[in-house]
C-alpha positions as CSV (number, residue, x, y, z in Angstrom):
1,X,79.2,69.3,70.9
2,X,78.2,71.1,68.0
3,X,81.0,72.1,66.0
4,X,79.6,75.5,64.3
5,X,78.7,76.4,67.6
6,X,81.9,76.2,68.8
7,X,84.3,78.9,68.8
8,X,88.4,79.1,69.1
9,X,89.9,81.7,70.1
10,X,93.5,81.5,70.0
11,X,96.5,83.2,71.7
12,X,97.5,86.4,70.4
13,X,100.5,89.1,71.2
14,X,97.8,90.8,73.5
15,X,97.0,87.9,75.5
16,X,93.4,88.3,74.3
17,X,92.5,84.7,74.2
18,X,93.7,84.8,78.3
19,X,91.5,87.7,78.7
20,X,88.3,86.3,77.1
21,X,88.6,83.4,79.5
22,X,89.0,85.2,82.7
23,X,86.5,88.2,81.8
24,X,83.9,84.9,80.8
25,X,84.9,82.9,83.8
26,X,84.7,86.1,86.3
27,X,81.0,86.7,84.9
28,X,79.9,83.1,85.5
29,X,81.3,83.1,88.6
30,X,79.4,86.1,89.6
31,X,76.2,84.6,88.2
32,X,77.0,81.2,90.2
33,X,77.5,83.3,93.7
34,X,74.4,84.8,93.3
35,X,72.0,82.2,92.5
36,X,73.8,80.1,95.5
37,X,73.6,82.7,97.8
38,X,69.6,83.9,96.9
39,X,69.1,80.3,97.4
40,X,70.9,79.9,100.8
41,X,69.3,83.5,101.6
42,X,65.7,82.0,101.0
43,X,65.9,78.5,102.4
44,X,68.4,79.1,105.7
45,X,64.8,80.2,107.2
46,X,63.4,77.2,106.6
47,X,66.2,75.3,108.0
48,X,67.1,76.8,111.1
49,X,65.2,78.6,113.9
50,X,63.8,82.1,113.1
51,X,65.7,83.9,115.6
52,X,69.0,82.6,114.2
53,X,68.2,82.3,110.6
54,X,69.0,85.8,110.1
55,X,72.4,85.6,111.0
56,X,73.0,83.8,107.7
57,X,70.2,85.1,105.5
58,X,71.1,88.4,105.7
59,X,75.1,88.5,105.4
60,X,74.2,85.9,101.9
61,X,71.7,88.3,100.9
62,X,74.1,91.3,101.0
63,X,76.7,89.0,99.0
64,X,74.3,88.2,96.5
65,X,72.8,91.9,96.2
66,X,76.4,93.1,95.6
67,X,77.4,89.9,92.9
68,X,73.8,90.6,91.3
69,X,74.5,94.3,91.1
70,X,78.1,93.8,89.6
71,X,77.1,91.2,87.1
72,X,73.7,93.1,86.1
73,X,76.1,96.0,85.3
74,X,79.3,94.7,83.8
75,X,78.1,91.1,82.3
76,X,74.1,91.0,82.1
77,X,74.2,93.1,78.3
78,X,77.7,92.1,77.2
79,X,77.6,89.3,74.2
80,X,80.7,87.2,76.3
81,X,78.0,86.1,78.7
82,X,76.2,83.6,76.5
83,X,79.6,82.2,76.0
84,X,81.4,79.6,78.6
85,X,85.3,77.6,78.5
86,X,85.4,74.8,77.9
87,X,87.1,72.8,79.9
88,X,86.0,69.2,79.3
89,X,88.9,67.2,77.8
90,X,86.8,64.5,75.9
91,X,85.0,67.7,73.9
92,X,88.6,69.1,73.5
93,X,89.8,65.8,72.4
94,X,87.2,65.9,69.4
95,X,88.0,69.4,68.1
96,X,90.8,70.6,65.3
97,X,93.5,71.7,67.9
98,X,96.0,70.1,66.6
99,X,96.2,72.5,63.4
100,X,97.0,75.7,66.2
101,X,100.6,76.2,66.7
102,X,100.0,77.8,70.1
103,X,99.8,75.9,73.3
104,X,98.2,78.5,75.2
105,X,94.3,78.5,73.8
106,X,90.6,78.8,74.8
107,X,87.7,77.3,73.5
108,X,84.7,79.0,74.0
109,X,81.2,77.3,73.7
110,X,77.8,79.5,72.4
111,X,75.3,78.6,75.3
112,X,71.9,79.4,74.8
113,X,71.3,81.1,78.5
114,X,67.7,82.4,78.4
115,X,66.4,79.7,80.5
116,X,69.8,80.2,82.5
117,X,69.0,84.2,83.3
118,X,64.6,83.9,83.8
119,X,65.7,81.3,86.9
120,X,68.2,84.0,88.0
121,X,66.2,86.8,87.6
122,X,63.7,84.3,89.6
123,X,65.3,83.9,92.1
124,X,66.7,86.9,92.3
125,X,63.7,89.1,92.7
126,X,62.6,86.5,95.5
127,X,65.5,87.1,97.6
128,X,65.1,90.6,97.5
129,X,61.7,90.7,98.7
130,X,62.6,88.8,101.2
131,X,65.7,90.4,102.4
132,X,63.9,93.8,102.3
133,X,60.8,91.6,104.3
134,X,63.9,91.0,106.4
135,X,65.3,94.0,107.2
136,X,61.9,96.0,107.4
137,X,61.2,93.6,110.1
138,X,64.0,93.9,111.8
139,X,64.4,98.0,112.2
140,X,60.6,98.0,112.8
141,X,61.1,96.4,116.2
């Protein structure tokens, strides 16, 4: 782990070091919901028969429409995104945290996520075309 990229953020009166964490963790899990559930949307097709597939497509392709749709608006532009806690003990173990007087602390890691957000965007814009496929096909009969 790369030290200067590496930044502490430690507990304050305002809890704000608490708040970075869940406001970071919330947006990844977001991002994580969607890309699993536009993958599950796309493949369940390929998996089970056609007249059944839809039963799971859709529902996952309304979850990850509505995860995409909240993250797009509330995470996608804020600077905490490219951030993640970290969590791993042996990286902990290697950092300055003995000099904090605190106990209560997060550590939050710079991520490069451009790779991270073209594969969601990906994947994504797949799922949508085929969940409006989908549903086109489905009121057209």
């Amino acid at each position: 782990m790369n030290l200067v990229h590496t930044y502490l953020v430690s507990h304050t009166p305002g809890k704000v070091s608490g708040d970075f964490g869940r406001w970071i963790t919330v947006g990844n899990c977001l991002h994580k919901t969607t890309v699993l559930a536009d993958t599950t949307c796309l493949f369940t097709p390929l998996a089970l028969p056609l007249d059944y597939s839809h039963y799971i497509s859709l529902p996952t392709g309304m979850l990850s429409l509505a995860c995409c749709t909240l993250y797009g608006i509330f995470w996608h532009f804020d600077p905490c995104c490219k951030y993640l806690v970290e969590y791993d003990t042996y990286r902990l173990s290697r950092l300055p945290l003995r000099t904090l007087t605190s106990s209560s602390r997060v550590v939050l890691v710079l991520k490069d996520d451009l790779h991270r957000k073209r594969r969601h965007n990906a994947i994504a814009l797949a799922a949508l075309v085929y969940y409006v496929k989908k549903i086109y096909e489905l009121c057209a009969v």
